[in-house]
KOLTORVEX-441735 format. One line per 3 residues: number of its first residue (from 1); their letters; for each residue x negated, y, z negated of C-alpha. Coordinates in Angstrom, 2 decimals. Example, Ala and Ser with C-alpha at 12.3 -4.5 7.8 and 13.67 -1.06 7.14 Angstrom:
1) AS) -12.30,-4.50,-7.80; -13.67,-1.06,-7.14
END
This chain:
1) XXX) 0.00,0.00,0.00; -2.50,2.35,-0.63; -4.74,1.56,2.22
4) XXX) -1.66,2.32,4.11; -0.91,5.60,2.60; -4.19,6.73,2.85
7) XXX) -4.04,6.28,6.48; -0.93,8.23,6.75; -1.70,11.18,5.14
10) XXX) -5.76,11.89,4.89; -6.78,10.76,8.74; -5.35,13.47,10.64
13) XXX) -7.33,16.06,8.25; -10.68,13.62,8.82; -10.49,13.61,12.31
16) XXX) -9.61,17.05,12.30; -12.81,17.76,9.83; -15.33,15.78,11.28
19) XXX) -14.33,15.12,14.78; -12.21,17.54,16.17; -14.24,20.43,14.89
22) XXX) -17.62,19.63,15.45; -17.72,17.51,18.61; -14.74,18.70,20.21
25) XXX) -15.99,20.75,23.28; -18.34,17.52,23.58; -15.43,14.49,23.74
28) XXX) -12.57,16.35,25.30; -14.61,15.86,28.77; -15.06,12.05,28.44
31) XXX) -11.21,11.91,27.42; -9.64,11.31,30.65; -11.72,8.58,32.10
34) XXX) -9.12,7.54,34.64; -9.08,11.09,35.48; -5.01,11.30,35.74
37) XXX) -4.54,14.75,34.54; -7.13,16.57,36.50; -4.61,18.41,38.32
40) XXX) -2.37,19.57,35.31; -5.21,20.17,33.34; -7.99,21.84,33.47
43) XXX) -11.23,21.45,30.62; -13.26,24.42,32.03; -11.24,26.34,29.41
46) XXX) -11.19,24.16,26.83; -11.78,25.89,23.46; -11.44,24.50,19.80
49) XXX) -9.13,26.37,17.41; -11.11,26.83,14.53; -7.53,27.84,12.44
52) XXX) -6.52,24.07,12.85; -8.23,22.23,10.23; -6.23,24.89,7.26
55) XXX) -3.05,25.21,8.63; -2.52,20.94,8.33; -3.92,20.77,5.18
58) XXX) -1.02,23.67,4.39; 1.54,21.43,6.39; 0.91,18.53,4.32
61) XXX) 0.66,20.67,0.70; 3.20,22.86,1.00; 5.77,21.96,4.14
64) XXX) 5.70,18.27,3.45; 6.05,18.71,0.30; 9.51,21.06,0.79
67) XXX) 10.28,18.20,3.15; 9.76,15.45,0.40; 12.18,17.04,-2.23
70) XXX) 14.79,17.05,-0.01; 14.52,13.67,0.75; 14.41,12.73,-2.67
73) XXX) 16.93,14.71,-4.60; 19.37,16.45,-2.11; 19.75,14.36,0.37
76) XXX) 20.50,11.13,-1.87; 23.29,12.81,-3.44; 25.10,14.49,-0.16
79) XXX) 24.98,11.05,0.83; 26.69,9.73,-2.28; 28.86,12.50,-2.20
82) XXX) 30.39,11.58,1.68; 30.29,7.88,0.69; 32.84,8.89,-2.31
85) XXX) 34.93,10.71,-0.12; 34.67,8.16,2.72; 35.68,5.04,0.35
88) XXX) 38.75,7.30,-1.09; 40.04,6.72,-4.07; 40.87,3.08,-3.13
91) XXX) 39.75,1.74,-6.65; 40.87,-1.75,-8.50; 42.73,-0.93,-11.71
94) XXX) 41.34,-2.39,-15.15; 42.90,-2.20,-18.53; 40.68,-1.22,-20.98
97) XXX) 41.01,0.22,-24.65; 42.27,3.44,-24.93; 38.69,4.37,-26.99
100) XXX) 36.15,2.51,-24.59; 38.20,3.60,-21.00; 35.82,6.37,-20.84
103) XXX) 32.77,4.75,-21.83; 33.43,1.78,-19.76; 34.63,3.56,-16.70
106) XXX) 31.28,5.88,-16.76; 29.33,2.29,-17.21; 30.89,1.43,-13.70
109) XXX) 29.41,4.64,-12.25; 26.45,4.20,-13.62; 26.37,0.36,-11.97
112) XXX) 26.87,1.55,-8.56; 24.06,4.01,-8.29; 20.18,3.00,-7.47
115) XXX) 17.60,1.52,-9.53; 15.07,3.92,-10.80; 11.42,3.09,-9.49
118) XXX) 8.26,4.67,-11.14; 5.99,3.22,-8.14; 7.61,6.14,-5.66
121) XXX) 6.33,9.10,-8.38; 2.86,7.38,-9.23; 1.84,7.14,-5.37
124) XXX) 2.94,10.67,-4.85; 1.16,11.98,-7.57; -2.19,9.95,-6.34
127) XXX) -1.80,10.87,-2.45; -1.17,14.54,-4.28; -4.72,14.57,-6.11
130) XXX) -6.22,13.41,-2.71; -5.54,15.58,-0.84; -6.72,18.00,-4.12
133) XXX) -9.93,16.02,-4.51; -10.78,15.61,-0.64; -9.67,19.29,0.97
136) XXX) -9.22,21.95,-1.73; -12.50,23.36,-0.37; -10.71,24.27,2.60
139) XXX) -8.15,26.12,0.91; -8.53,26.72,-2.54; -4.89,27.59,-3.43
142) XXX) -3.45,23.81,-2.52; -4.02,22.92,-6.85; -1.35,26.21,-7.03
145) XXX) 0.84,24.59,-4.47; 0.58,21.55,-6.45; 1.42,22.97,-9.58
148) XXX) 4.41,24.91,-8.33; 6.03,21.90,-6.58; 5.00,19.35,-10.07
151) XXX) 7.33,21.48,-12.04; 9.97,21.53,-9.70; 9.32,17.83,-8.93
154) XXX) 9.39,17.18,-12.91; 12.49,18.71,-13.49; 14.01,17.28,-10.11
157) XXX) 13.54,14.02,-11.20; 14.76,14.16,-14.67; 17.97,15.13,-13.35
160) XXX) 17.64,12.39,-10.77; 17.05,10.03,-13.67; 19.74,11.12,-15.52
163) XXX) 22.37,11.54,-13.32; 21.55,10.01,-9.65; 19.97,6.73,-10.89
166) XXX) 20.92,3.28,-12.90; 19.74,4.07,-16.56; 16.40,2.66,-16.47
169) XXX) 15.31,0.04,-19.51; 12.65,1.39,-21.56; 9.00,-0.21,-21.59
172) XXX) 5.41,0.69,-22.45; 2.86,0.18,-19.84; -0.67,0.05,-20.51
175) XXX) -1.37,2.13,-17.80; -0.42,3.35,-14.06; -2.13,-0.32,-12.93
178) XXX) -3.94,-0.56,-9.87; -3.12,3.68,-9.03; -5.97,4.01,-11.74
181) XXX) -8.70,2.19,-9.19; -7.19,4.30,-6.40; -7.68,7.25,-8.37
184) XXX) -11.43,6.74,-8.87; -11.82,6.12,-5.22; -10.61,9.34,-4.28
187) XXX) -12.32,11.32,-6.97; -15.46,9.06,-5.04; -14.58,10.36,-1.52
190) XXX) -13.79,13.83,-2.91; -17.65,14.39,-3.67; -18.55,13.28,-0.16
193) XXX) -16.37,15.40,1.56; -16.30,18.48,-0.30; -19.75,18.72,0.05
196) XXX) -19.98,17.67,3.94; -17.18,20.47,4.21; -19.09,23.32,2.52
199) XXX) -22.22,22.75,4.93; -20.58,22.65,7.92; -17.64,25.62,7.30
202) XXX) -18.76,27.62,4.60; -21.21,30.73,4.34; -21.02,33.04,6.95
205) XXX) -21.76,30.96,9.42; -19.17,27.93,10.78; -20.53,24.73,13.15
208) XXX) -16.98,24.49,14.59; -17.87,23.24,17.81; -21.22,23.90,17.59
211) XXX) -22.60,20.50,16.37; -26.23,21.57,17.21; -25.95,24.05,14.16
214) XXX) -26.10,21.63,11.51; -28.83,19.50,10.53; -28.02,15.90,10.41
217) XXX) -30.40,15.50,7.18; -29.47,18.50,5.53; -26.14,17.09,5.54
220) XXX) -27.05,13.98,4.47; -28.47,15.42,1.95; -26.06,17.35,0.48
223) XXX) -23.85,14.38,0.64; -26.12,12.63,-1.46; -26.72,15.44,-3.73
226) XXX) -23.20,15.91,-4.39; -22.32,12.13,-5.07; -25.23,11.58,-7.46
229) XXX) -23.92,15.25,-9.30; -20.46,13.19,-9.78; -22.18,10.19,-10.77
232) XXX) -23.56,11.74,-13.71; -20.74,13.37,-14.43; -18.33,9.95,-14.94
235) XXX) -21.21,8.71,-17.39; -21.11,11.58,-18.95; -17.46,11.87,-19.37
238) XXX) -17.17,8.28,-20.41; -19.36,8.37,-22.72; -17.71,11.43,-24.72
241) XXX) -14.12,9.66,-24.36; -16.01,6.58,-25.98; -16.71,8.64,-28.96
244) XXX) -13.33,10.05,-29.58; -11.16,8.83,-32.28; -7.72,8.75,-30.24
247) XXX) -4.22,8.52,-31.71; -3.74,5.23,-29.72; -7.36,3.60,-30.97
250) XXX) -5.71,4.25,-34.80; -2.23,2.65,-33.93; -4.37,0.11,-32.18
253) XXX) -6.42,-0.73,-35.25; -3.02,-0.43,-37.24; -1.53,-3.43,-35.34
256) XXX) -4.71,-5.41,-35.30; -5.05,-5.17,-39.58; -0.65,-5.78,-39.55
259) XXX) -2.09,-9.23,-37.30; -4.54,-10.36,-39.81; -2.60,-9.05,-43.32
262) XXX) 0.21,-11.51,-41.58; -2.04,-14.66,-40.97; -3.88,-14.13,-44.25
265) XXX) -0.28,-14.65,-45.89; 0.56,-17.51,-44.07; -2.78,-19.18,-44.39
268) XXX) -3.56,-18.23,-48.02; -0.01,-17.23,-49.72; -1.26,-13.42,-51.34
271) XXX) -1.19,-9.94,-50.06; -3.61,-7.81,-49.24; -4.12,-4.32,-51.27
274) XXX) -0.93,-2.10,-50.96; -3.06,1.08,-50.61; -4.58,-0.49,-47.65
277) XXX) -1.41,-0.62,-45.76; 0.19,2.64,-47.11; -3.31,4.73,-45.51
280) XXX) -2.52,3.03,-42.09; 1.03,4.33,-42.00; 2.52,0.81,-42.00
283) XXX) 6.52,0.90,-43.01; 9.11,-1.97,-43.95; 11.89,-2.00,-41.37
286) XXX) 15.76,-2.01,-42.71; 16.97,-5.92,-42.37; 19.91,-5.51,-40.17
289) XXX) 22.90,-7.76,-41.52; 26.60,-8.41,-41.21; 27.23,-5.47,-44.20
292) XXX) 24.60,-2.91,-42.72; 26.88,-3.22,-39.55; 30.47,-2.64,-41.23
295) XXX) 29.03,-0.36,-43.31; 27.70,2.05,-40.20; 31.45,1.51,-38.43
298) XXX) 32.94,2.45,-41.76; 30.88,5.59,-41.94; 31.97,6.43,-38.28
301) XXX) 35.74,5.93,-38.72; 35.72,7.80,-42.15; 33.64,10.95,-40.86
304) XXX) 34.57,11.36,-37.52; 30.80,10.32,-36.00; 30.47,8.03,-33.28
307) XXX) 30.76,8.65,-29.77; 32.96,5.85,-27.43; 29.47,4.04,-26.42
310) XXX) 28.74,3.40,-30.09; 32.51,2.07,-30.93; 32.20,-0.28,-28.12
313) XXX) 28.95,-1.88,-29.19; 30.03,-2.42,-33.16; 33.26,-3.98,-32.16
316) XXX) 31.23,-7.12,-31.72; 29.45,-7.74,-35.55; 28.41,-11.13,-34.88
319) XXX) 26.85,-13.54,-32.58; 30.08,-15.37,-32.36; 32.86,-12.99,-31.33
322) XXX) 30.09,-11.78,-28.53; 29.89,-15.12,-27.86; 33.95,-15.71,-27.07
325) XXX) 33.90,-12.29,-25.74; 31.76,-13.08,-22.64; 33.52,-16.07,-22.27
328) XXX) 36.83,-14.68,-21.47; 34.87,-12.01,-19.20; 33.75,-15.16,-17.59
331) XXX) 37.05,-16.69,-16.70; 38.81,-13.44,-16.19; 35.82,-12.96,-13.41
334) XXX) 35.83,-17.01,-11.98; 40.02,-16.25,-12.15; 39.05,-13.20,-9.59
337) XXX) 36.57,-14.79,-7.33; 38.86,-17.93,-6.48; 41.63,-16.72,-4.68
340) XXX) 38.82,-14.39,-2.55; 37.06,-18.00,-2.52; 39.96,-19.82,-0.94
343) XXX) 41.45,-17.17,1.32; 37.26,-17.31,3.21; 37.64,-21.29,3.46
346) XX) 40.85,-20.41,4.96; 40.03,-18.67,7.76
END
């Protein structure tokens, strides 16, 4: 996936950077071998437009990006929006309890809609801090352009979240998975190119199509130069984050010493020193019974607390009326399905 992506949106600017500019005047000749558009067009005149190289790298930072959030947030819901007025209000009738209609009815809403998926936001954000890492040189206002369209994107897709997707189920990840190697890579490539960049464009003097200009092992080393700067850097860097006492490295040290104070009681039958536990911020959780559970529906029927999603989920207090519960879903749903079933062997 990202091979593919990187394809898509960094190989126009590299050709552009590195082939187009450069050697230009040199391969535009050798282009039409067959020579099938001598007639129409003529290479005598041929000049490079040295403008080229910023105005894609604002396409794809600022007009693609205006492009993207539209795609993403207002074209989705137009489209839901004709669908619900296509479809009418041709809708199956269910009898529900007067106190869960609401609830259950915005449950079917919510069923209907798409399913959330982080992947989409984490490949954005990387193909985002290429094109930060590999061309800002070019034009040093694409990290503002970035900024501006993160906090409309942020806010965007917390109301896409909340209101244009399935609820999503909550879980910790480690971390952003393979994105994290991709990420290195283009910090990598960054160095390279930023510095190949600067020697042939910047100054006051520009080898855009004028190759003879730059020295082959100036550039080379420059290249070098850079990579080895960034190098250093990383080691440096890593070795500072190394160092620091993170919140997570505490919690993680916290769950390790919960791990062993648990097998010590199993193996040897005594507990550990209390004052050990109480400086790691370890807490008892309430045991959730039968009594804590009437109690909390007693409190929300006496004082007026509880919204219809909370009623519906205490009206089951025990394994077995849930239990009989989904079985009459069940055979209200098989009772459904049949006649449907039979009328398709039918015909």
């Amino acid at each position: 996936m990202f091979f593919i992506n990187f394809v898509t949106s960094y190989m126009a600017l590299l050709i552009t950077s590195f082939v187009y500019l450069p050697f230009g005047h040199v391969i535009v000749p050798w282009l039409d071998v067959f020579h099938m558009t001598e007639k129409h067009l003529g290479q005598k005149g041929f000049q490079i437009n040295p403008g080229r190289l910023s105005k894609q790298l604002f396409y794809f930072t600022v007009t693609a990006q205006v492009v993207n959030f539209a795609m993403e947030t207002i074209v989705p819901y137009g489209k839901r929006r004709a669908m619900d007025k296509i479809k009418g209000d041709d809708k199956a009738e269910t009898k529900d309890n007067a106190e869960e209609a609401d609830f259950l009815a915005r449950v079917r809403e919510e069923a209907k809609l798409d399913k959330y998926d982080p992947t989409d936001d984490l490949r954005e954000m990387v193909m985002q801090f290429g094109y930060l890492s590999l061309f800002s040189v070019v034009w040093p206002l694409v990290g503002c352009s970035f900024l501006v369209n993160n906090w409309v994107e942020a806010r965007s897709d917390a109301m896409k979240i909340a209101i244009g997707s399935q609820r999503p189920i909550p879980w910790r990840g480690d971390s952003i998975g393979p994105w994290i190697n991709s990420l290195g890579f283009l910090s990598w490539l960054g160095s390279l190119t930023s510095a190949a960049l600067v020697y042939l464009y910047g100054g006051n003097r520009s080898s855009a199509g004028k190759p003879s200009e730059a020295t082959g092992w100036v550039l080379l080393l420059s290249i070098l130069l850079a990579e080895h700067l960034y190098l250093g850097a990383q080691v440096v860097v890593r070795y500072v984050l190394e160092k620091i006492d993170s919140p997570g490295l505490q919690k993680e040290r916290a769950i390790r010493f919960g791990l062993r104070k648990n097998i010590l009681q199993e193996s040897f039958g005594h507990e550990l020193d209390e004052k050990d536990e109480a400086g790691l911020g370890l807490e008892k959780g309430e045991k959730i019974t039968r009594e804590v559970l009437e109690d909390a529906a007693r409190k929300s029927s006496t004082q007026g607390h509880g919204s219809p999603g909370e009623k519906f989920w205490q009206r089951q207090q025990s394994m077995t009326e849930t239990i009989e519960i989904g079985r009459r879903l069940i055979s209200k749903v098989s009772q459904l399905v049949a006649p449907q079933n039979d009328r398709d062997g039918g015909s």
